[in-house]
C-alpha positions in Angstrom: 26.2 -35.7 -8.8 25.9 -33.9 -11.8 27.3 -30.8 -10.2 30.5 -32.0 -9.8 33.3 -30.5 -11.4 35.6 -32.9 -13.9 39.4 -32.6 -12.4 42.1 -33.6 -15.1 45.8 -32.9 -15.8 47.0 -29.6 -17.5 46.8 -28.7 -20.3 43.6 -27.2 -20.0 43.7 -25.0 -23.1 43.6 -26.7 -26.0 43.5 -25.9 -30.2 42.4 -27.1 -32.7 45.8 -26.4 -34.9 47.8 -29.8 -34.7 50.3 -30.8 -36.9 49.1 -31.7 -40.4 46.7 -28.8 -40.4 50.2 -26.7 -40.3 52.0 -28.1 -43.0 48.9 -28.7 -45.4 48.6 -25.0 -44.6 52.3 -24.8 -46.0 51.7 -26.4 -48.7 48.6 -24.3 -49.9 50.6 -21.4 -49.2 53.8 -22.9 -51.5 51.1 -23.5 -54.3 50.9 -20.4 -56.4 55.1 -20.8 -56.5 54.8 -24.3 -57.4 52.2 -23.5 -60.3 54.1 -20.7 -61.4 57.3 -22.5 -61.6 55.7 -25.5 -63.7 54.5 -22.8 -65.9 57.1 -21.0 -66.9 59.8 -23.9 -67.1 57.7 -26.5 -68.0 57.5 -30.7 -67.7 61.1 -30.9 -66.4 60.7 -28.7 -63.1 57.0 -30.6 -62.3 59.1 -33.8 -62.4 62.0 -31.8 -60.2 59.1 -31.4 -57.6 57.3 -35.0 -58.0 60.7 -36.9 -57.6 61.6 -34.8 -54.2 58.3 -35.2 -53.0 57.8 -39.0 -53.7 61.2 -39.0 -52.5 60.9 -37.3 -48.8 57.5 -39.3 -48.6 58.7 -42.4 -49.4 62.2 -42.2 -47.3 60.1 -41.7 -44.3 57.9 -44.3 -44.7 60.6 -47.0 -45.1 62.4 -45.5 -41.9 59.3 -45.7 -39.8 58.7 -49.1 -41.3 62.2 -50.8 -40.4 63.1 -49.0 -37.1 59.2 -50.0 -36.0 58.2 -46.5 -35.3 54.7 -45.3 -35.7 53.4 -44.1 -39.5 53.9 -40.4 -39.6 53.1 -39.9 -42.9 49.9 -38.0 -42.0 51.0 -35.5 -40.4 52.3 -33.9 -44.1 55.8 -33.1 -43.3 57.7 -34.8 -45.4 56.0 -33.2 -48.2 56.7 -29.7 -47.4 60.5 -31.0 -47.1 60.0 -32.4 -50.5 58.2 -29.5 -51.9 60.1 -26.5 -50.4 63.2 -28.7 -51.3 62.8 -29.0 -54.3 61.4 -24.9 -55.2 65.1 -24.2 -54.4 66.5 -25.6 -57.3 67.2 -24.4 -60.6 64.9 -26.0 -63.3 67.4 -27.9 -65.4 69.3 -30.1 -62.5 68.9 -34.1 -63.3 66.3 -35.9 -61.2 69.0 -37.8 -59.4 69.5 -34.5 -57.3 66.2 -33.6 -56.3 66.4 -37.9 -55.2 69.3 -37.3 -53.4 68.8 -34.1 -51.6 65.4 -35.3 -50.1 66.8 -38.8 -49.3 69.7 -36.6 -47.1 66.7 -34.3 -45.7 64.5 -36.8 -44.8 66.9 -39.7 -43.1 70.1 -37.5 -42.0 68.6 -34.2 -40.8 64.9 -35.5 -39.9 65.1 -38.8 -38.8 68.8 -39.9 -37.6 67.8 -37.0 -35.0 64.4 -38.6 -33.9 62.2 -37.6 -36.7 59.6 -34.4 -36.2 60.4 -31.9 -34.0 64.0 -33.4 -33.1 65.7 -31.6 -35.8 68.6 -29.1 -35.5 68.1 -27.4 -38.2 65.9 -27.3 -41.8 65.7 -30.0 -43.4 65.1 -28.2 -46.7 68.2 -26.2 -46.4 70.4 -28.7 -45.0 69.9 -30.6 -48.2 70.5 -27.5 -50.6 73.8 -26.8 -48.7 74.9 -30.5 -49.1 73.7 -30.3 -52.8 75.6 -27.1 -53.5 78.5 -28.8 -51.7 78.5 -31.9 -53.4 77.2 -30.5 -56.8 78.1 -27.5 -57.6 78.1 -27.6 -61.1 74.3 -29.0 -61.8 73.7 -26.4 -58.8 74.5 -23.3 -60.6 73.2 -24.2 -64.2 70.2 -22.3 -64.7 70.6 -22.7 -68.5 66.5 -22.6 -70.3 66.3 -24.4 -73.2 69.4 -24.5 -74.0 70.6 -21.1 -73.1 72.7 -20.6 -70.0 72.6 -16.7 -68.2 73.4 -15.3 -65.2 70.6 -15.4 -62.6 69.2 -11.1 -61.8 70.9 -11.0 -58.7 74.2 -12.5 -60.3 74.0 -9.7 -62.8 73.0 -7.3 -60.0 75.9 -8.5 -58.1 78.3 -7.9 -60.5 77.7 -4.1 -61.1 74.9 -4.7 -64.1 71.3 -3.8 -63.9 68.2 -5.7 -63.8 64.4 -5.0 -64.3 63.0 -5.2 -60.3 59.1 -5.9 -61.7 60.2 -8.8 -63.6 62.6 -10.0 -61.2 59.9 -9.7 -58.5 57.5 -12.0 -60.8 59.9 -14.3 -61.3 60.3 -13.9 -65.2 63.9 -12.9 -64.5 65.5 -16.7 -63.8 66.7 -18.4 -61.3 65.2 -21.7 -58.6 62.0 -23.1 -59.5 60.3 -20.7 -57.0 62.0 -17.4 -57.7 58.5 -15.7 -57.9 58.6 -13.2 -55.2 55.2 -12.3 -56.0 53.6 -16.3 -55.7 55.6 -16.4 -52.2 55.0 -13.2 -51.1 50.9 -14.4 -51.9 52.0 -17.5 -49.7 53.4 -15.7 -46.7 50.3 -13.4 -46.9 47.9 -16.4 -46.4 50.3 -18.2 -43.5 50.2 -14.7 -41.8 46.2 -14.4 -42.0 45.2 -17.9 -40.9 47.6 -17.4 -38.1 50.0 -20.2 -39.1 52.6 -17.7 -38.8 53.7 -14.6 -36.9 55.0 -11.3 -38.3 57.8 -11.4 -36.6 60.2 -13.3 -38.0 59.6 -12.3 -41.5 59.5 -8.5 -40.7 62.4 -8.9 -38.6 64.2 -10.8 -41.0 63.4 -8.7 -44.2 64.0 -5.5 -42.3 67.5 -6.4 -41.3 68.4 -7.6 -44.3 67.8 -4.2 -46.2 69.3 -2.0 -44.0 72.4 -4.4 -43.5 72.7 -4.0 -47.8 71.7 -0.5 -47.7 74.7 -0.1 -45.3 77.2 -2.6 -47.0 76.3 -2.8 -50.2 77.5 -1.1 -53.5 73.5 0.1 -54.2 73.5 2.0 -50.9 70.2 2.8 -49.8 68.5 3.3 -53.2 65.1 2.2 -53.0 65.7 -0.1 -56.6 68.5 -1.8 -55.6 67.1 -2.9 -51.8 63.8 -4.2 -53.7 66.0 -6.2 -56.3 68.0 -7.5 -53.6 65.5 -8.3 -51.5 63.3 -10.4 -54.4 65.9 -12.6 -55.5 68.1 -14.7 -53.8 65.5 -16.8 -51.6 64.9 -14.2 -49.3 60.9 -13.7 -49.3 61.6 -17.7 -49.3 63.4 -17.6 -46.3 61.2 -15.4 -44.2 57.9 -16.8 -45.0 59.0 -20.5 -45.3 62.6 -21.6 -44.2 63.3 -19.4 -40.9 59.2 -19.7 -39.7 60.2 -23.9 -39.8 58.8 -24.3 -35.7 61.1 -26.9 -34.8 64.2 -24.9 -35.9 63.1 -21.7 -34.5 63.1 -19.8 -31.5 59.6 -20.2 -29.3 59.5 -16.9 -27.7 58.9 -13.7 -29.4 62.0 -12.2 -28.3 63.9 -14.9 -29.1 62.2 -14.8 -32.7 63.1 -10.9 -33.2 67.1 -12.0 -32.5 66.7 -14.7 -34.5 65.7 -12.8 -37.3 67.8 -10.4 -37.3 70.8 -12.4 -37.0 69.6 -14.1 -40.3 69.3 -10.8 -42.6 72.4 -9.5 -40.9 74.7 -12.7 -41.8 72.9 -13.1 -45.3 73.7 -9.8 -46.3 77.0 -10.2 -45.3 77.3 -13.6 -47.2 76.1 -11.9 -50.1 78.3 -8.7 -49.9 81.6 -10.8 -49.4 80.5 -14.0 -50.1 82.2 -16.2 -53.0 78.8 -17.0 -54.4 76.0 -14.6 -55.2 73.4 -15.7 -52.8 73.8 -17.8 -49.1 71.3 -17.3 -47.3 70.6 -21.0 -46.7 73.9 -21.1 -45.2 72.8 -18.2 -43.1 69.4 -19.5 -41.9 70.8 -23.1 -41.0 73.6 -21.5 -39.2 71.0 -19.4 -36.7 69.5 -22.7 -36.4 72.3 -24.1 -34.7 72.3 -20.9 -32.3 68.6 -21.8 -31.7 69.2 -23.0 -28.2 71.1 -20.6 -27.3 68.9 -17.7 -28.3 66.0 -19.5 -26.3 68.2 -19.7 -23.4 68.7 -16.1 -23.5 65.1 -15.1 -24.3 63.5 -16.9 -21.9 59.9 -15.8 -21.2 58.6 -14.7 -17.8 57.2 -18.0 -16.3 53.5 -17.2 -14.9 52.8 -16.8 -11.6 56.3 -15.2 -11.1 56.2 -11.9 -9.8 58.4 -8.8 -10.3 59.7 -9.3 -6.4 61.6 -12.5 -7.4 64.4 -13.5 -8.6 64.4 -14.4 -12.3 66.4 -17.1 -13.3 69.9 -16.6 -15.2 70.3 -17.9 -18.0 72.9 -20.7 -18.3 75.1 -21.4 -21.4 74.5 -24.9 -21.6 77.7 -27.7 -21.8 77.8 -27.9 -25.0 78.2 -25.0 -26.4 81.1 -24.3 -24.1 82.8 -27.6 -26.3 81.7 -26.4 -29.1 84.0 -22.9 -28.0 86.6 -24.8 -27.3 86.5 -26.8 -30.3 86.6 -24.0 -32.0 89.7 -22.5 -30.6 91.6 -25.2 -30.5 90.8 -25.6 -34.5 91.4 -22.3 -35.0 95.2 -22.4 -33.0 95.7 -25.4 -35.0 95.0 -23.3 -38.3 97.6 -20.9 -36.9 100.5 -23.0 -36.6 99.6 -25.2 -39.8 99.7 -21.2 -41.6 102.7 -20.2 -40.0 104.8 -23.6 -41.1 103.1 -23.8 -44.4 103.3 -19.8 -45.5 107.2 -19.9 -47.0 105.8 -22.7 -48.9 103.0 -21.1 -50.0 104.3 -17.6 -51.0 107.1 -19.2 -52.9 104.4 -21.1 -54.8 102.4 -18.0 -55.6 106.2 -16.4 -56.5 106.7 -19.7 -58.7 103.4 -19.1 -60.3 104.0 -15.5 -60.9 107.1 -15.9 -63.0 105.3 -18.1 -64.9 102.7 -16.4 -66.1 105.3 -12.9 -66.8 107.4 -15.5 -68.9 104.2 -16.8 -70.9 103.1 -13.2 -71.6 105.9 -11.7 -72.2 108.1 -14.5 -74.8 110.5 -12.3 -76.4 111.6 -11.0 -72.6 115.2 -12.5 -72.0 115.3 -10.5 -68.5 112.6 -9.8 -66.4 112.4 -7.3 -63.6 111.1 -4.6 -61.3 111.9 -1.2 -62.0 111.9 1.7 -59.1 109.1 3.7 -61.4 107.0 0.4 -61.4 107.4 0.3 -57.5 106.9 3.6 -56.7 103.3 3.9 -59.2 102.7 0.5 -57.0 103.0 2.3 -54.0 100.9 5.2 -54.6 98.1 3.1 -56.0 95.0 1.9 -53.8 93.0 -0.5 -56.0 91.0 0.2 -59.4 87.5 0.4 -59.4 87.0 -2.4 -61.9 85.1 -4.6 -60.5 87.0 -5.0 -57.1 90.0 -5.5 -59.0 93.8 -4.9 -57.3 97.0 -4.4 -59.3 99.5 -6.7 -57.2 102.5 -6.2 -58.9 104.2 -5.7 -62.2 107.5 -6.4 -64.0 109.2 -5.0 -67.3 110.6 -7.3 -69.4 114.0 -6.8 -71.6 115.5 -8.5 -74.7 119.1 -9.3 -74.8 120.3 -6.2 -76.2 118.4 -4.1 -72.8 115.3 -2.7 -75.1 111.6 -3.1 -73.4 109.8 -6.1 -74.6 106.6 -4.9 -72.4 105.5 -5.0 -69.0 103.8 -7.7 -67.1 101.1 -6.6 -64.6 99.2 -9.6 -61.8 96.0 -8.6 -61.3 93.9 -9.6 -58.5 89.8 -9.8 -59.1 87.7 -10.5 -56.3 83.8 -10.9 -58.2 84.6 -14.1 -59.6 82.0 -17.0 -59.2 83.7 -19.1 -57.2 85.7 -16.0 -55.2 88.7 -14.7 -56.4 90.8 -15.0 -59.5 94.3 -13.7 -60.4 96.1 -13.1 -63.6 98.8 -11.7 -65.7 98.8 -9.2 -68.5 101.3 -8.5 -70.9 101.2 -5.0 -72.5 103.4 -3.9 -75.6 105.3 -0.4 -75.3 102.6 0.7 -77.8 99.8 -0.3 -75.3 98.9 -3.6 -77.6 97.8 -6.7 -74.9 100.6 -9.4 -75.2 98.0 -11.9 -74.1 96.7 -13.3 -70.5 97.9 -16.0 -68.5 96.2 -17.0 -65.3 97.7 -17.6 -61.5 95.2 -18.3 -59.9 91.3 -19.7 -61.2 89.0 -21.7 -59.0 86.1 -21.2 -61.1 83.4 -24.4 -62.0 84.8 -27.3 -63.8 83.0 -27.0 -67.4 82.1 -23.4 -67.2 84.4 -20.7 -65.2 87.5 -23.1 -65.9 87.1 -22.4 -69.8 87.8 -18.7 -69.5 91.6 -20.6 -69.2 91.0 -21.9 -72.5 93.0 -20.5 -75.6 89.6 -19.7 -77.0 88.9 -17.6 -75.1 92.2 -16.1 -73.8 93.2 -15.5 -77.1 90.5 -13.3 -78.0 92.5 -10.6 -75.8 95.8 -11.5 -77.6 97.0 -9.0 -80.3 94.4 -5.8 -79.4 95.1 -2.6 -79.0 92.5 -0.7 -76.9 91.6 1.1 -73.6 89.1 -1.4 -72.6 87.6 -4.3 -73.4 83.9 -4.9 -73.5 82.2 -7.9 -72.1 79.9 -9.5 -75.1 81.4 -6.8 -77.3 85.2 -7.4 -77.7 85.0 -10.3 -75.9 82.8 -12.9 -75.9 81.5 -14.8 -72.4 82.3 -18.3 -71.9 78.3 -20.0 -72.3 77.0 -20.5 -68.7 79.9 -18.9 -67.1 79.4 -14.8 -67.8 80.2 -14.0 -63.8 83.6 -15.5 -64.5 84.1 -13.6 -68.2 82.9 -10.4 -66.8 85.8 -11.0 -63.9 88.3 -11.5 -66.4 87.6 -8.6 -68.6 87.4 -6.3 -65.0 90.8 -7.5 -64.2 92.5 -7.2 -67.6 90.8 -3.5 -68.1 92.6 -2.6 -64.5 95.7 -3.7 -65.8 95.7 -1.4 -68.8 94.1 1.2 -67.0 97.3 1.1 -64.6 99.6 1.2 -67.5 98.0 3.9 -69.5 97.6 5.8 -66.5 100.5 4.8 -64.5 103.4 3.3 -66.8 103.1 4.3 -70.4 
């Protein structure tokens, strides 16, 4: 009898990994970021991460509680949503944001989906996008003690230059866990215990670099790939967000695509993206395409062999509504554009003349001339900043003599994406003054460059360019938005000196 063999169901291979040993791994691995972040900006960003992670434990414990479902408070979870929710913020945001976000993470994306391992996408990231979304100014202030500054890769962005060891620390600014060197220490550890695969953060980092190398203004110079790829939540992305099991692919293959498709569409948010960095948008929209991916990377079953026939792989039901959807939206979009664009352009036209008759007061009549058209026509852009001349009027007093010329400028590094304005010029080359047509910038910050204070510091000068913090100074907290500005007004007399006068 005691030679018989035991007969139960399959699985017959079983590990030792389960569930809480994972995410206590990811939380070891987060520590050195955590630390790091506490220590360099202090009491305020330790509370940042105890209120999301009290936050995310808590909301899950109530849920379980009232919808009868069993504790899952063990399995550690909920504090890496907390935790890796709350490294993604900047350091100065009020507590009632780090509450929020992990209150949406935790009951909207986690558990209104059937709680762990039901997800569609990261929890974690879901909540940045709808924090960034719904707070964008207490989202983007990553003023220190009082002092507000571009984040590196802001500057970076924006033509300047930034020091790639310090950035790479984390000394440089930015979310509480900016230190590529504490998550790069983190990924290292998930890698060796086998918690993680290389596969998604080679894949992910690799295509990422080349797509910047190939799009972006740095080229392929080995600096400006390393800055790029320290800041910005990249390393945080491969090692933490993208890795998240639930909301990845399962097979290898599928995890190579998946990857890829992440660096590709972050690097192209970040080349032509409004904001400086969006790669949470561009990890939680490969999640979506999750089930699709596995559908397409499906491994070879065992036991198959090469004679048979492998099965196709079927776009499931959904996504087909989901095409559709999206056609009819974007046919709907159409014909809204097509009835609304008279409207629209003779807005813009509307706002145009306004801004000509604000810089240019003494004009009585205001006009094109053909030697204005023609310097229009054989111009293609300005290398200021992305800036494009759109069009420009001379403006007359009553007796027919030139009061100046008006020039709309077009500059498309703004914070918030584009911004568009008018410059007077005197005959003598002397700046009338600035009068905006178009500023989307944030409320408090960007919006001030509209403010006489600063729009009158251009007023009365006569120079060749301006200089950012030299002849002008930035609007505090808001130096992507000044540094626009001063691009789009140094095109404009760039075009006249070179063009007009």
């Amino acid at each position: 009898m005691n030679g018989l063999l035991n007969v139960s169901s399959n699985p017959h291979t079983r590990s030792r990994l389960t569930t809480g040993k994972v995410m206590y791994d990811v939380v070891l691995a987060l520590l050195p970021a955590t630390v790091f972040g506490v220590y360099l900006y202090g009491i305020h960003a330790a509370l940042i991460i105890g209120v999301s992670v009290v936050t995310a434990v808590f909301t899950e414990f109530v849920f379980d509680y009232l919808t009868h479902r069993p504790n899952t408070l063990t399995d550690g979870s909920a504090v890496v949503t907390g935790l890796l929710l709350a490294l993604v913020l900047p350091p100065t945001v009020p507590l009632y944001i780090p509450y929020l976000g992990s209150l949406f993470a935790i009951l909207f994306v986690k558990c209104c989906f059937g709680g762990l391992g039901q997800n569609i996408m990261n929890p974690a990231l879901a909540a940045r996008c709808f924090l960034l979304i719904s707070f964008a100014g207490a989202m983007t202030d990553y003023a220190v003690d009082g002092v507000s500054s571009a984040t590196p890769l802001a500057v970076l962005n924006s033509g300047g230059t930034v020091d790639v060891l310090e950035m790479f620390l984390g000394y440089g600014g930015g979310v509480i866990g900016c230190s590529g060197a504490a998550l790069l220490v983190g990924g290292v550890y998930l890698l060796l215990n086998g918690t993680i695969t290389w596969h998604i953060p080679v894949s992910l980092i690799v295509s990422f670099a080349l797509s910047m190398g190939i799009g972006g203004e740095g080229g392929f110079h080995p600096l400006y790939l390393l800055a790029e790829v320290c800041g910005g939540g990249i390393l945080m992305a491969a090692f933490f967000m993208a890795n998240d099991p639930v909301t990845s692919p399962v097979a290898v293959p599928g995890q190579v695509i998946y990857a890829v498709f992440i660096g590709i569409l972050a690097a192209v948010l970040r080349i032509y993206g409004a904001a400086p960095d969006n790669v949470s948008y561009a990890v939680i929209l490969c999640n979506l395409a999750v089930p699709l991916i596995d559908r397409v990377a499906i491994p070879k079953p065992f036991g198959l062999g090469d004679n048979k026939k492998k099965p196709k792989p079927k776009i499931p039901q959904p996504a087909w509504a989901l095409a559709i959807i999206a056609l009819l939206a974007g046919v709907a979009l159409g014909v809204v554009n097509y009835v609304t664009a008279p409207a629209i352009e003779a807005q813009a036209l509307a706002a145009n003349l306004a801004s000509y008759a604000e810089v240019l007061s003494g004009a009585e009549n205001i006009g094109y001339e053909d030697d204005v058209t023609a310097a229009l026509e054989g111009l293609d852009g300005t290398e200021f900043g992305r800036s494009t001349i759109n069009e420009a009027v001379v403006g007359t007093d009553a007796a027919g003599n030139v009061v100046g010329c008006a020039i709309n400028v077009t500059n498309s590094e703004a914070f918030d994406g584009t911004l568009s304005l008018s410059v007077g010029i005197a005959p003598d080359g002397t700046v009338l003054g600035i009068a905006f047509t178009e500023l989307n910038e944030t409320p408090g910050k960007g919006m001030l460059c509209d403010e006489p204070d600063f729009k009158d510091q251009f007023a009365g000068v006569q120079t060749g360019a301006f200089a950012l913090n030299g002849d002008v100074d930035s609007v505090s907290g808001a130096t992507i938005s000044s540094a626009s500005v001063v691009n789009a007004v140094n095109a404009a007399l760039a075009f006249y000196n070179g063009y007009l006068k």
